[in-house]
Kinemage of the C-alpha trace (Angstrom):
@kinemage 1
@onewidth
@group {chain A} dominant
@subgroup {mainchain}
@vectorlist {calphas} color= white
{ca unk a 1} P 66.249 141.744 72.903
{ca unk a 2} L 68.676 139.420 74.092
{ca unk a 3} L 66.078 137.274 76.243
{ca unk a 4} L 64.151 137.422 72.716
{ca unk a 5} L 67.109 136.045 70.622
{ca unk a 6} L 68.143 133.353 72.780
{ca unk a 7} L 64.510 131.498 72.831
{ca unk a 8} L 64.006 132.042 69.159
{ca unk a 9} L 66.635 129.899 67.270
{ca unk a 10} L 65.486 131.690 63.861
{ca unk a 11} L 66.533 135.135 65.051
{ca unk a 12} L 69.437 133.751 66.884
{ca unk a 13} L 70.781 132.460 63.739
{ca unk a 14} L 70.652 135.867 62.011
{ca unk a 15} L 72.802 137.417 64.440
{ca unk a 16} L 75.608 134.685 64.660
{ca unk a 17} L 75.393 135.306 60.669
{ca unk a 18} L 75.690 138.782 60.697
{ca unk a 19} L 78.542 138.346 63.579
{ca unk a 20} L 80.417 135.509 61.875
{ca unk a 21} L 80.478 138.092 58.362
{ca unk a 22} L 81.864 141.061 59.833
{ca unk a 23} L 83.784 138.939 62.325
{ca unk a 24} L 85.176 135.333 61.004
{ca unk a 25} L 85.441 132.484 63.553
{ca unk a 26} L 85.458 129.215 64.187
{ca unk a 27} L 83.508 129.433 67.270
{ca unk a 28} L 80.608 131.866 64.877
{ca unk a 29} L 80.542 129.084 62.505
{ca unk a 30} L 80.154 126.595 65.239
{ca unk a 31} L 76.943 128.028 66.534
{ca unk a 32} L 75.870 128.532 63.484
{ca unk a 33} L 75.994 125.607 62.336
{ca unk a 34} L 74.650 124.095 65.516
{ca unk a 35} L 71.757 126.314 65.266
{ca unk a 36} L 70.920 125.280 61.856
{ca unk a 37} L 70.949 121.804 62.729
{ca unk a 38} L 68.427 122.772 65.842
{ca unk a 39} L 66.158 123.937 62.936
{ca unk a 40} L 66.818 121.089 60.567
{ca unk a 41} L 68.974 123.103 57.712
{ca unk a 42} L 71.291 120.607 56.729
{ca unk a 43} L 72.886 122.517 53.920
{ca unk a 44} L 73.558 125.110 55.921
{ca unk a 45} L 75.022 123.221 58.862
{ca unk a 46} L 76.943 121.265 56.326
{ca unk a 47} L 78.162 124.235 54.728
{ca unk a 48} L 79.582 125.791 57.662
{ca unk a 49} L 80.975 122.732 59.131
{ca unk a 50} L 83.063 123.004 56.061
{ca unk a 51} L 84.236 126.459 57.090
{ca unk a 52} L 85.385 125.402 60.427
{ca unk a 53} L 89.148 124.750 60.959
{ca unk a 54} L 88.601 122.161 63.802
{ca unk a 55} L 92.394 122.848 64.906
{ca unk a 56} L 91.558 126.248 66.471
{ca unk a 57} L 88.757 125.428 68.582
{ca unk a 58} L 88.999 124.893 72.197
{ca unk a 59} L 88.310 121.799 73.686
{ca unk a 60} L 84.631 122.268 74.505
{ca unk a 61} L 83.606 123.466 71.630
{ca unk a 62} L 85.476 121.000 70.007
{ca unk a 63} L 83.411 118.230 71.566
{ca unk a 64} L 80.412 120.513 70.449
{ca unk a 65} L 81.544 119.698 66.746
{ca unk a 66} L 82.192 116.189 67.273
{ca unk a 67} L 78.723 115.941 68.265
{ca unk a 68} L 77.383 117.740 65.339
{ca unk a 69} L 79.226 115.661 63.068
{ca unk a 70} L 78.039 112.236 65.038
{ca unk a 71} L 74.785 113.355 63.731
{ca unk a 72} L 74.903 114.386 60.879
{ca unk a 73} L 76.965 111.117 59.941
{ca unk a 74} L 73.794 108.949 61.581
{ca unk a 75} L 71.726 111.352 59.638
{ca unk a 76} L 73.068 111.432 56.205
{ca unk a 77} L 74.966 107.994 55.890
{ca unk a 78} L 77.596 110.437 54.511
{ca unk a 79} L 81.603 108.914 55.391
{ca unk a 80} L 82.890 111.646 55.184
{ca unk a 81} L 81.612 113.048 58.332
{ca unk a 82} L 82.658 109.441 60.282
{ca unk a 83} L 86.292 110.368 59.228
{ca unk a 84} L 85.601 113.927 60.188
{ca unk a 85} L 84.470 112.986 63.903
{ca unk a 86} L 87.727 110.584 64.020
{ca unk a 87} L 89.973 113.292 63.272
{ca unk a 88} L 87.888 115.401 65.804
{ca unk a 89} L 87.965 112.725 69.169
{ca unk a 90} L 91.569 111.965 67.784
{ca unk a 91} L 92.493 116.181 68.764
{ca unk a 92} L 90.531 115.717 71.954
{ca unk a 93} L 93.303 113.223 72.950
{ca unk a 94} L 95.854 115.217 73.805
{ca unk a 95} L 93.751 116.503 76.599
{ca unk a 96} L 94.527 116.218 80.201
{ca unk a 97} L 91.370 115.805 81.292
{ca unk a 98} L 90.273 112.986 82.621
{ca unk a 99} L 86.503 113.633 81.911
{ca unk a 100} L 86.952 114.029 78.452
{ca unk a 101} L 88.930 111.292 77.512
{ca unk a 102} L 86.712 108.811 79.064
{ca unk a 103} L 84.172 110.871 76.565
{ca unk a 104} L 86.705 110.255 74.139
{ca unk a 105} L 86.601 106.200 74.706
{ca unk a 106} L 83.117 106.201 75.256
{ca unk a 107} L 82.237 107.597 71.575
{ca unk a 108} L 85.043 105.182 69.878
{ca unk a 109} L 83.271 102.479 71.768
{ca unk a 110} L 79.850 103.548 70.551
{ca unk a 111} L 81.470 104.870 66.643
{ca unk a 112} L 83.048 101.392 66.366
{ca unk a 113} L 86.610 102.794 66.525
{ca unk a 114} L 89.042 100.632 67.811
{ca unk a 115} L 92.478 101.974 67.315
{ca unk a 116} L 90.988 104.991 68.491
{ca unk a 117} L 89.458 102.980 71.906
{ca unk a 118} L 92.869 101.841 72.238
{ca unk a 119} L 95.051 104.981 72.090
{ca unk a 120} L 92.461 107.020 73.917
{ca unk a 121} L 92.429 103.654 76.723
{ca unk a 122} L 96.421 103.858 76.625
{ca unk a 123} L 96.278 107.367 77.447
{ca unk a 124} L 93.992 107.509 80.491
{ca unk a 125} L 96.238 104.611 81.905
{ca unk a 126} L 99.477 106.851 81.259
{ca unk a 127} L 97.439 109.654 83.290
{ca unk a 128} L 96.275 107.539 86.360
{ca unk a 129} L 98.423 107.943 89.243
{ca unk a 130} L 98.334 104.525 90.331
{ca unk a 131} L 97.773 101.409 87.935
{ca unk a 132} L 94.028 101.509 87.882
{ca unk a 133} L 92.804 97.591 86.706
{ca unk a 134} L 89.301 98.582 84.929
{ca unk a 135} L 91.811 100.784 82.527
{ca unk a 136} L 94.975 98.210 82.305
{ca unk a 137} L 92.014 95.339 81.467
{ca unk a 138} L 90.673 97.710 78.537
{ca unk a 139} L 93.990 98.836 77.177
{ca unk a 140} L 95.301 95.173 76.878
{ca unk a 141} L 91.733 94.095 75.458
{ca unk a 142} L 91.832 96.477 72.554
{ca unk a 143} L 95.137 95.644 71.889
{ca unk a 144} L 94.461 92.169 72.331
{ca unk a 145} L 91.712 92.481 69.533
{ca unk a 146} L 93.975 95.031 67.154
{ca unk a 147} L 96.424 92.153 67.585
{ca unk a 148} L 98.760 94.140 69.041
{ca unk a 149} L 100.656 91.576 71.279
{ca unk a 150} L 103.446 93.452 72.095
{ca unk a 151} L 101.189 95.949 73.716
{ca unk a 152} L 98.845 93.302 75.044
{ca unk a 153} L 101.779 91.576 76.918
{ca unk a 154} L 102.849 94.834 78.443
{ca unk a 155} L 99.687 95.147 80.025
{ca unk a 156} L 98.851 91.447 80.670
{ca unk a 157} L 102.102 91.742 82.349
{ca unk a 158} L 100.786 94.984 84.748
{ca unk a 159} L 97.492 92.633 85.068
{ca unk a 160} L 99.322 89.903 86.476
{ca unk a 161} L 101.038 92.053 89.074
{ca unk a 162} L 98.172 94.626 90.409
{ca unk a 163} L 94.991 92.229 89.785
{ca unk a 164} L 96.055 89.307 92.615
{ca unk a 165} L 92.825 88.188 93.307
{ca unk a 166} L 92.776 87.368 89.845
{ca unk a 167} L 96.248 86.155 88.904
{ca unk a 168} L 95.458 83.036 88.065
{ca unk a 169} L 93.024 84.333 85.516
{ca unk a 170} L 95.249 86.507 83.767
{ca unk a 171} L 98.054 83.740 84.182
{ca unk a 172} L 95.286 82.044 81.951
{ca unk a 173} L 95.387 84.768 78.938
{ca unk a 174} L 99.145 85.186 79.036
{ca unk a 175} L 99.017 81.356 78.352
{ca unk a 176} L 96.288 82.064 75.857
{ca unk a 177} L 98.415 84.890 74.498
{ca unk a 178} L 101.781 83.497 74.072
{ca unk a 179} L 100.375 80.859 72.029
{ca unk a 180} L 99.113 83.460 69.816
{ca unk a 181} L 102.442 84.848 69.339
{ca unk a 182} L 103.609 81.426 68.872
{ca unk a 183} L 106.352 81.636 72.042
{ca unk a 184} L 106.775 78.096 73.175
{ca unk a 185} L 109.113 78.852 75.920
{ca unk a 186} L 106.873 81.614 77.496
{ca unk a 187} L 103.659 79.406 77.131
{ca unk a 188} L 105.482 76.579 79.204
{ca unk a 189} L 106.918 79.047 81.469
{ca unk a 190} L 103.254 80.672 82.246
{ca unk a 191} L 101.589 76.822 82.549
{ca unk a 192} L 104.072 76.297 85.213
{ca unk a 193} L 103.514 79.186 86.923
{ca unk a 194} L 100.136 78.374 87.339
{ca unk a 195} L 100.786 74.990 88.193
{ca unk a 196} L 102.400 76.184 91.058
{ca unk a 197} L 99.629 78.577 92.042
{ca unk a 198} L 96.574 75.974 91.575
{ca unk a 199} L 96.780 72.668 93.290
{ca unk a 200} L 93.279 71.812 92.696
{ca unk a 201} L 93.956 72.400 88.849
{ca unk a 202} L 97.586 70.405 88.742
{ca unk a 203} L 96.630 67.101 86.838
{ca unk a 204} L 94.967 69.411 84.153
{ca unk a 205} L 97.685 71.805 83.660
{ca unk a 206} L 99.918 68.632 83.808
{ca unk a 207} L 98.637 67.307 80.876
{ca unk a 208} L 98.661 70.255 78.847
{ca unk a 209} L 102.772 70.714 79.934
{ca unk a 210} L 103.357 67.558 78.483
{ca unk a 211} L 101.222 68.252 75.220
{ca unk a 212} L 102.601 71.574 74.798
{ca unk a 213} L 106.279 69.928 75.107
{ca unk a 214} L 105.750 67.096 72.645
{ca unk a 215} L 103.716 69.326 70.094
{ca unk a 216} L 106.457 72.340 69.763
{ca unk a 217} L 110.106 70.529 70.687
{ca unk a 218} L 112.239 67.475 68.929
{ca unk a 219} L 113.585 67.370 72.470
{ca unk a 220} L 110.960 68.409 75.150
{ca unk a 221} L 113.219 66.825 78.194
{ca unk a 222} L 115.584 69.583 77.161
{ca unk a 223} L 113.267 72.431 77.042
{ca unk a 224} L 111.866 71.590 80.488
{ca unk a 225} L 115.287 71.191 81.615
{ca unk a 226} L 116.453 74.565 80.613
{ca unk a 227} L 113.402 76.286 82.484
{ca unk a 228} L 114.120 75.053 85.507
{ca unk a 229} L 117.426 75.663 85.499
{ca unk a 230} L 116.278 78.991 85.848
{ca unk a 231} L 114.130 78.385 88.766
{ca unk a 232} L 115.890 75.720 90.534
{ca unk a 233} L 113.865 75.848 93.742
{ca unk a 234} L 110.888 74.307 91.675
{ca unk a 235} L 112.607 71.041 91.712
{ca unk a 236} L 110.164 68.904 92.784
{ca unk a 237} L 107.338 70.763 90.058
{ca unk a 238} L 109.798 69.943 87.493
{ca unk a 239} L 109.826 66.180 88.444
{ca unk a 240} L 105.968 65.822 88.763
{ca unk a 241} L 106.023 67.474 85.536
{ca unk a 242} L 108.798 65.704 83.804
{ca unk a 243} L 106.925 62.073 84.818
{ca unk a 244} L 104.117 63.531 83.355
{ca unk a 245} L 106.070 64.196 80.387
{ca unk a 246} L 107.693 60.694 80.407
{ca unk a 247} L 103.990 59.448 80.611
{ca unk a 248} L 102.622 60.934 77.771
{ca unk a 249} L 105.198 59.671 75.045
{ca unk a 250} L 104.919 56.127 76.644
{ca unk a 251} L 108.057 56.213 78.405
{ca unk a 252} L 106.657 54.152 81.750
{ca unk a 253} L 110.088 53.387 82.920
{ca unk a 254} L 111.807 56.689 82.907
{ca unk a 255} L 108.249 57.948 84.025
{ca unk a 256} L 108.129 55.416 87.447
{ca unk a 257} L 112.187 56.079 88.206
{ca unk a 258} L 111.278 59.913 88.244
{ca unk a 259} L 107.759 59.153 90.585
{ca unk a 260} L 109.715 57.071 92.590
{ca unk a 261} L 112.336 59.685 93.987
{ca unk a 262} L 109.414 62.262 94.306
{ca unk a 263} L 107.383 59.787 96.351
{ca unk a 264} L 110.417 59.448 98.665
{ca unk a 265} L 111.327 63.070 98.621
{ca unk a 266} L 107.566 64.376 99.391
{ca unk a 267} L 106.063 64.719 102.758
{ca unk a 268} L 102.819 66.512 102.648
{ca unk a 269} L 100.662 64.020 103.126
{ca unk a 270} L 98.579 65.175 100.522
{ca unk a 271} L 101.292 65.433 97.762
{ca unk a 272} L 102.279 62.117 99.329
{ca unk a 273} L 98.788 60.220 97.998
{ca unk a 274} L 98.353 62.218 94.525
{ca unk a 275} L 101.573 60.996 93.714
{ca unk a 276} L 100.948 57.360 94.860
{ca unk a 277} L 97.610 57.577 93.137
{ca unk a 278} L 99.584 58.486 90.083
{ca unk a 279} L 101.828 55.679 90.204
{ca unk a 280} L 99.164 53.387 90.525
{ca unk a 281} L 97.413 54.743 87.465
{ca unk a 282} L 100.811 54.974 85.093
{ca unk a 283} L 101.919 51.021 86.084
{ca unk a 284} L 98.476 49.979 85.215
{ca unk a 285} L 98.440 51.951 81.968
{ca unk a 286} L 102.020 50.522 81.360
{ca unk a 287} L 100.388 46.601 82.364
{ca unk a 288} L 103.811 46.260 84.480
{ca unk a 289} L 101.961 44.152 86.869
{ca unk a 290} L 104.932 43.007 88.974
{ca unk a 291} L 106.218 46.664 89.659
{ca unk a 292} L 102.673 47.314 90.766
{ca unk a 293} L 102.508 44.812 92.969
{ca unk a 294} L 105.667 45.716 94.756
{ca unk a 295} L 105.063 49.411 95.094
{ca unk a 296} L 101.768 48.532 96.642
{ca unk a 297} L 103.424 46.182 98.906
{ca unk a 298} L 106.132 48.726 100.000
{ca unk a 299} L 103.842 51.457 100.177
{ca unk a 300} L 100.364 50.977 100.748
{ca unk a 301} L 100.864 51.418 104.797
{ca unk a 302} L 101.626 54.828 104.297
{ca unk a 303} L 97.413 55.835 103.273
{ca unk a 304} L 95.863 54.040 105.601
{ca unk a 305} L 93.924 56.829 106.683
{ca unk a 306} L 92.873 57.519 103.733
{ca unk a 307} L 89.828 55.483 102.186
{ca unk a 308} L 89.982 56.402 98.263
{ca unk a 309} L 93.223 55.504 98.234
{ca unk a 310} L 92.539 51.950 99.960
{ca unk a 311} L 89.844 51.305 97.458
{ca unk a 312} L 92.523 52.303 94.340
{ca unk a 313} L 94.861 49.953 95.575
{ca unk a 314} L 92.146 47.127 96.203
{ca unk a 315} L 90.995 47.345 93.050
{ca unk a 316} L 94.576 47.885 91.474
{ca unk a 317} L 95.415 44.615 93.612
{ca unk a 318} L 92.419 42.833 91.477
{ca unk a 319} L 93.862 44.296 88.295
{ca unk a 320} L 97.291 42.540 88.457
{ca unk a 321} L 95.187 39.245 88.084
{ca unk a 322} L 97.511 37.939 91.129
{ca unk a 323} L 93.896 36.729 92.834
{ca unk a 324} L 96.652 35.483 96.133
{ca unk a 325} L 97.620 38.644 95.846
{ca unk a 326} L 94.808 40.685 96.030
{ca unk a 327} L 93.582 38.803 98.536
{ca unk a 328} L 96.772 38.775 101.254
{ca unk a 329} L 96.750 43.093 100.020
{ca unk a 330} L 92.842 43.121 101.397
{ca unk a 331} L 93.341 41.033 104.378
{ca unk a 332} L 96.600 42.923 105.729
{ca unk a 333} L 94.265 46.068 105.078
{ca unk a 334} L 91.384 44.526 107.215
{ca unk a 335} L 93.752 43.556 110.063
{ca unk a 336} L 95.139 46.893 110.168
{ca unk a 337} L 92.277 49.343 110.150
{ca unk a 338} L 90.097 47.439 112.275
C-alpha cells in the first residue's frame, strides 16, 4: 500500500490530509501543499501555504517552502508570495551551513534581492576560516551597489590586503570609491599609493594628483604637504608630484626649482631621464628659452646612451630658435657618440 501511495500523488494527498487533520503540522501542510502543486491545485497549495508557520520548520523543509513559494510567485504574479520567499531565505540565514547559504545567495541573485545578496554574502565571509577573495569581492560589490560605503571600504580594505596580484586594481576602486564618498584626503592618499606601485602608469596618475588637488583645496601645496608628512620616506614622490602640481596651475618657476633638486637627488638612471624629459617639456610649455638652453647644456651628457632622449633635446635645441645653438648642441652630440 505504501509502494502504491508514494507513485500515485492523488492518493498520497489523501493520506497527508487525513494525517495533517487528526495530527496538525507544519511539515503535513508542507507536503501537502507540495503535492497539490505536483497536481496543479493552486487553491489548495495556496491555502495551506497559508497554514504553515514557516518559523517551526527545519531547515530543509524550509528550503522546500521557499521553493514552493518561488513558484507560485512566477506562477501567479502574486507579491505577496515574493515577500513571503524573502522572509523565508531571510530565516535560512542564520544557518551554519555553508551549502545553504550559498543557496541562499544564489536565489537573491536570481529573485533580484540585493540587501538580501548582501547580508547572506556578509555572512558566508564571517564563516570562512580564512579571507576567501571570490566572497570579500561579492560582499563589497553589493554593498558597493546598496551604496553602502562604509561597508564597501571595509572590504575594499580586506581586498587590498589578501588580493596582491591585484592590488593595484582594487587600489583603483578605493580611488573610485573615496570619490564617491567625497573624501579628498583618502582619494589623494590612494592615487599616491598607486603611484608608487605603477611606474609605467606615473605621468597619468600624476596628472590626476594635481587635478584632484586644484579641484577640492584653496591650498593644494598644503594638503600634499600634510600627507607626506605622514610618510616622510616618500620624499622624492612628493617632489615629482608637487612639480607636477606647480605645473598644472602655471607655476613654471616653483615647478623647475622643485625638478631641479630631484634631478640632482635621483640616480636611477631611468628616473634620471623621465625627469629630464620632464623638464624639457615644462620649460618649453613655460617658453623660458634661456633656462632651457642651460639645463640642456649642463645636462645633456648625462643621456647619451639614450637615443629618445638625444632626439628631445635636438629638437628642444631647434625650439629655442637659438639656430647657433642648436647647432653647437648637435655637433657636441655627433663628436661624442661617434
Amino acid at each position: 500500500m505504501a509502494d502504491e501511495k508514494d507513485k500515485n500523488p492523488q492518493l498520497a494527498l489523501i493520506y497527508l490530509r487525513e494525517l495533517d487533520r487528526i495530527r496538525p503540522s507544519p511539515e503535513f501542510k508542507l507536503m501537502i501543499a507540495k503535492t497539490s502543486l505536483q497536481l496543479g491545485h493552486y487553491e489548495d497549495a495556496e491555502r495551506y501555504i497559508k497554514e504553515i508557520d514557516y518559523t517551526a520548520l527545519k531547515e530543509e523543509d524550509l528550503i522546500d517552502l521557499y521553493f514552493i513559494l518561488k513558484r507560485l510567485y512566477f506562477d501567479t504574479k502574486n507579491k505577496d508570495y515574493y515577500a513571503y520567499a524573502q522572509k523565508v531565505l531571510k530565516a535560512l540565514q542564520t544557518s551554519s551551513s555553508l551549502k545553504t547559504l550559498e543557496l541562499v545567495y544564489r536565489e537573491a541573485i536570481d529573485m533580484a534581492m540585493p540587501s538580501l545578496a548582501l547580508s547572506s554574502s556578509l555572512r558566508i565571509s564571517s564563516l570562512k576560516k580564512n579571507k576567501d577573495i571570490l566572497w570579500l569581492e561579492r560582499t563589497y560589490k553589493h554593498a558597493l551597489e546598496l551604496k553602502n560605503y562604509t561597508l564597501a571600504k571595509r572590504y575594499l580594505e580586506y581586498l587590498i590586503e589578501e588580493d596582491k596580484a591585484r592590488r593595484a586594481y582594487w587600489l583603483r576602486e578605493y580611488y573610485n570609491l573615496a570619490m564617491a564618498m567625497e573624501d579628498t584626503k583618502l582619494a589623494l592618499e590612494v592615487l599616491i599609493n598607486l603611484y608608487t606601485i605603477e611606474p609605467a602608469e606615473r605621468e597619468r596618475i600624476k596628472q590626476s594628483i594635481a587635478w584632484l588637488l586644484l579641484k577640492s583645496s584653496q591650498n593644494p601645496e598644503l594638503l600634499l604637504k600634510e600627507y607626506m608628512m605622514k610618510h616622510p620616506y616618500q620624499e622624492m614622490y612628493y617632489m615629482d608630484i608637487l612639480a607636477t602640481l606647480y605645473r598644472a596651475k602655471k607655476a613654471y618657476k616653483k615647478a623647475f626649482e622643485v625638478y631641479s633638486v630631484l634631478y640632482e637627488k635621483v640616480k636611477d638612471p631611468r628616473e634620471k631621464a623621465l625627469i629630464y624629459k620632464n623638464i624639457i617639456g615644462l620649460l618649453l610649455e613655460a617658453k623660458d628659452y634661456n633656462t632651457l638652453k642651460d639645463f640642456i647644456e649642463r645636462n645633456y651628457v648625462n643621456h647619451l646612451d639614450n637615443l629618445e632622449l638625444l632626439k628631445l633635446t635636438l629638437r628642444a635645441s631647434l625650439a629655442t630658435g637659438d639656430p647657433s645653438f642648436a647647432y653647437k648642441i648637435a655637433k657636441d652630440i655627433a663628436g661624442r657618440i661617434k
